[in-house]
C-alpha positions in Angstrom: 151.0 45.2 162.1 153.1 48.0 160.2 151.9 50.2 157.5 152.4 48.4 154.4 150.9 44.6 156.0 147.5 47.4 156.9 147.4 48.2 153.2 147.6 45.1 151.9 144.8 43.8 154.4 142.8 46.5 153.5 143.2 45.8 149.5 143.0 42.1 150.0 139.4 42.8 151.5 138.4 45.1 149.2 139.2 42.9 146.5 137.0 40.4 147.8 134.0 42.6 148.1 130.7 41.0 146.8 129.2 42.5 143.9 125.9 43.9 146.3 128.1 45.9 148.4 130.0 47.3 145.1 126.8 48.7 143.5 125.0 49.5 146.9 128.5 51.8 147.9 127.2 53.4 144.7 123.6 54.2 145.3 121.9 58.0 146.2 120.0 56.2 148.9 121.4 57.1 152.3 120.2 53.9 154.1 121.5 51.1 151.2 124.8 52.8 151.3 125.0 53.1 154.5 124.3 49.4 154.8 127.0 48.7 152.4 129.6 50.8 154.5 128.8 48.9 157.4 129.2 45.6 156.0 133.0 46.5 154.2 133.8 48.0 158.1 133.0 44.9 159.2 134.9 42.8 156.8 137.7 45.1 157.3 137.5 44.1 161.4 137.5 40.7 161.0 140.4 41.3 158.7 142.2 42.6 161.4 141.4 40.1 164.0 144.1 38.0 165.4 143.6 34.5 164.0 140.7 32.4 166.2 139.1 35.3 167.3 135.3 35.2 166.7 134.2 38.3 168.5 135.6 42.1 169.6 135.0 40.3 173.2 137.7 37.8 171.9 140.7 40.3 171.4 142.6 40.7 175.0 
């Protein structure tokens, strides 16, 4: 994937980001924002997954 397809995978997600992880990103509390980085990393992985794959196991 070159450099331009990684940024617009990475603005399509965050675009998409529900309005919990938006405000939690936001928050003083170390645990909720923490929880909130986690989830947008993970959205972000999947993003990147080739299509089918359900699992990190799954890439080859």
């Amino acid at each position: 994937m070159t450099q331009p397809q990684l940024a617009q995978q990475f603005t399509h997600v965050l675009t998409r980001l529900p309005q919990w992880i938006r405000h939690d990103l936001n928050v003083k509390d170390d645990l909720v924002r923490l929880r909130a980085e986690e989830a947008v990393a993970a959205m972000i992985a999947a993003s990147l997954r080739p299509n089918g794959a359900n699992a990190p196991s799954d890439i080859a």
